[in-house]
N, C-alpha and C positions, 0 to 999 in steps of 0.2 A: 553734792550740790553744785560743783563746779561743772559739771557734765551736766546740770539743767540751763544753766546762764550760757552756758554757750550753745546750747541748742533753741534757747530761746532766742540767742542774737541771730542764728542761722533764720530759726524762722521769721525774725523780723525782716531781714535782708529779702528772703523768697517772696516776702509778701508786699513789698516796697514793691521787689520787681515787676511780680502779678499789679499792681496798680496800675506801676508804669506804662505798662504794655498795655493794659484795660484801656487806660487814659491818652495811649496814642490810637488805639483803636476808634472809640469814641469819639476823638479829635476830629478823625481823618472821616469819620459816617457823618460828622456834625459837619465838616465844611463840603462835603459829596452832598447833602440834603439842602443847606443854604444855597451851592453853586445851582443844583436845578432846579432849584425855587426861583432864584435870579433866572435864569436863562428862559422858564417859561414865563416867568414873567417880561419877559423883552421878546420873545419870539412868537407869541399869539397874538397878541394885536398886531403884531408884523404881518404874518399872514393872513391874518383875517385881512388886516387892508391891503394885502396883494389879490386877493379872491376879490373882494368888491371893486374895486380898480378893473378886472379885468371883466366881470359882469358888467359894469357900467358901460365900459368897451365895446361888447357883446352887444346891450340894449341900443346904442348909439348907432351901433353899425345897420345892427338888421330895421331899426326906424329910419335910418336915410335908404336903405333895399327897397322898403315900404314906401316910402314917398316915392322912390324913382322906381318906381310898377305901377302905381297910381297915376303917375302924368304920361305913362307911355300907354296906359287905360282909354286915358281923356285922349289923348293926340289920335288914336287908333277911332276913337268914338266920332272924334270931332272928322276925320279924312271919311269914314264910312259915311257920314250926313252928305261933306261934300261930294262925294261921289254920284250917291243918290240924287243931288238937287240937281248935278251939271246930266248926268242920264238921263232921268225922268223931269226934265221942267213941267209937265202939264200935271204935276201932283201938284194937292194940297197937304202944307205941313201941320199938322196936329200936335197939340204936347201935351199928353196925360200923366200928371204924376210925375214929373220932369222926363219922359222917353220921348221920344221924336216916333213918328208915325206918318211915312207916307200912305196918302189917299187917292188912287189912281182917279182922272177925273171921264165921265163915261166919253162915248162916241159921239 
């Protein structure tokens, strides 16, 4: 009997230890799955608002490209009329549909 009590204290011991060691493992997965649970939670909206920040960027830029094509359009438009009116003065100017339409006038 004395040889069961001590083998039963053996296996208590081995099995405390087995816990131990479960329970630093567990520890250690359980604060590994909180720390990237935190971290994605702090790091996605971080980048999402860096991506839209720089799309906003993007839109802002090529809409002022846009406007300044658009007034070198008109300026190009508006110097072509004058050309025409100081060359040809004996036309009539016509506007259909907002275009300009020199009308050569006869002989």
């Amino acid at each position: 009997m004395v040889t069961k009590i001590e083998t039963w204290g053996d296996t208590k011991t081995r099995t405390s230890e087995k816990v131990r060691s479960l329970s630093k493992g567990i520890g250690l997965l359980r604060s590994i799955v909180i720390g990237g649970a935190i971290f994605s939670l702090l790091s996605v909206p971080l980048l999402l608002n860096v991506q839209t920040t720089r799309y906003n960027s993007e839109i802002s830029s090529l809409t002022f490209k846009r406007q300044k094509m658009q007034s070198k359009i008109i300026d190009k438009k508006a110097q072509i009329d004058l050309i025409l009116e100081t060359n040809f003065p004996n036309t009539t100017v016509v506007k259909i549909d907002g275009r300009i339409f020199f009308i050569r006038k006869g002989k």
